[in-house]
N, C-alpha and C positions, 0 to 999 in steps of 0.2 A: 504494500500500500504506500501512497506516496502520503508527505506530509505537508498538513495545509494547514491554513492558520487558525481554522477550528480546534484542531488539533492543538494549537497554541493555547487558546481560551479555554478549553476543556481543561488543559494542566495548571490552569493561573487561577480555574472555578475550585479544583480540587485539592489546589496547592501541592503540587506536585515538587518534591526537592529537583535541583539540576542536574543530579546524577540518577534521577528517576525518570526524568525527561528524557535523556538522553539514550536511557536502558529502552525505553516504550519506542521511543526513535528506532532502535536497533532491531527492535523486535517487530516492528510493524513493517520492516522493508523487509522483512521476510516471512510475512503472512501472506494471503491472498489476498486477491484487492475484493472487495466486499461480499466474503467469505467467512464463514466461521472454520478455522481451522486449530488442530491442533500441532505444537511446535515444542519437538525435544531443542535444549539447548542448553551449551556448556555457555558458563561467564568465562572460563577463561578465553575464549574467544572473543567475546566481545572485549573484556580486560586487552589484550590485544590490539582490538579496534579501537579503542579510547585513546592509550599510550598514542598512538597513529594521531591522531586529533586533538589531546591536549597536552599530550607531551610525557607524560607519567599515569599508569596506571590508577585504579581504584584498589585500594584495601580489602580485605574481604567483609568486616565490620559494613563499611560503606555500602556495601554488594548486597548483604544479607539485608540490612537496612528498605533497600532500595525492591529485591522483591517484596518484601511485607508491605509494602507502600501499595507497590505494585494493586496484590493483592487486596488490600483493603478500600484503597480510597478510589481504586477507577471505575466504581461502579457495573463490576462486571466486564469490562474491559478486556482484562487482561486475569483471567483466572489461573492457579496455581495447582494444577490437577494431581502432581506428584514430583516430590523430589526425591533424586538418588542419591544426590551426594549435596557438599555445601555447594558444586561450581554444575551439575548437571539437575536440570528441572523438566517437568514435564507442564507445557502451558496450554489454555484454552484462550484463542487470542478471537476478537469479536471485531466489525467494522464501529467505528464512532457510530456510525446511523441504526445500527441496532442499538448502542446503548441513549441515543438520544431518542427514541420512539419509545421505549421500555419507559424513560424517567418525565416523559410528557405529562402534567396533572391532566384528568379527562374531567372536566367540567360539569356539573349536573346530574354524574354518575354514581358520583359516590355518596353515602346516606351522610346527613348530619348526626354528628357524634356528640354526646351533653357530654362536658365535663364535670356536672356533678356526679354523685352515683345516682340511679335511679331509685334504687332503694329508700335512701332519704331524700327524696323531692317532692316538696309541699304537693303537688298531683295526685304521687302516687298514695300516700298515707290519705288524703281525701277518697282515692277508691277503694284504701282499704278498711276504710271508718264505713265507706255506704256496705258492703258487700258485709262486712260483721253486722 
């Protein structure tokens, strides 16, 4: 998938650190382009590809850091389906456009919620004074 400046706004909504950016970068040019697919992959590879780019390597603190990110704040994004080791994972990588249909609020759909309990709300205790 190539990367666009959704992509950009999407890591700046989620606060995505820069070396999380940069992993989802890596990972998404080697997803399919609006495909759900799934993707083994070693960091030391990418560790590799970054030294190439910023001159020096990621940590593995850094690394680990950066899947748990991953995983947690992309909304389904970039799922963490198994790892083998600290530097090989196994991912379920999603296009943005699936996860931005998925987190759309549907308007008029969904029931209104009371934040009281129902239990005690002046109403109900009225129905259950007539009904005794």
């Amino acid at each position: 998938m190539t990367w666009t400046k959704k992509h950009d706004e999407f890591c700046l909504r989620q606060k995505l650190r820069p070396s999380t950016r940069l992993l989802l970068r890596w990972l998404l040019r080697r997803a399919k382009l609006n495909q759900i697919c799934e993707l083994e992959i070693d960091l030391k590879k990418f560790n590799a590809w970054v030294a190439k780019q910023r001159g020096k390597e990621y940590d593995r603190k850094t690394l680990r850091e950066a899947m748990a990110q991953l995983d947690e704040m992309t909304l389904g994004l970039v799922v963490v389906y198994r790892t083998y080791t600290p530097w090989v994972h196994k991912l379920i990588v999603r296009p943005l456009s699936f996860v931005e249909q998925k987190n759309v609020p549907k308007v008029g759909n969904s029931p209104m919620l009371t934040t009281q309990k129902p239990m005690f709300d002046g109403d109900h205790k009225k129905r259950v004074d007539q009904q005794q």
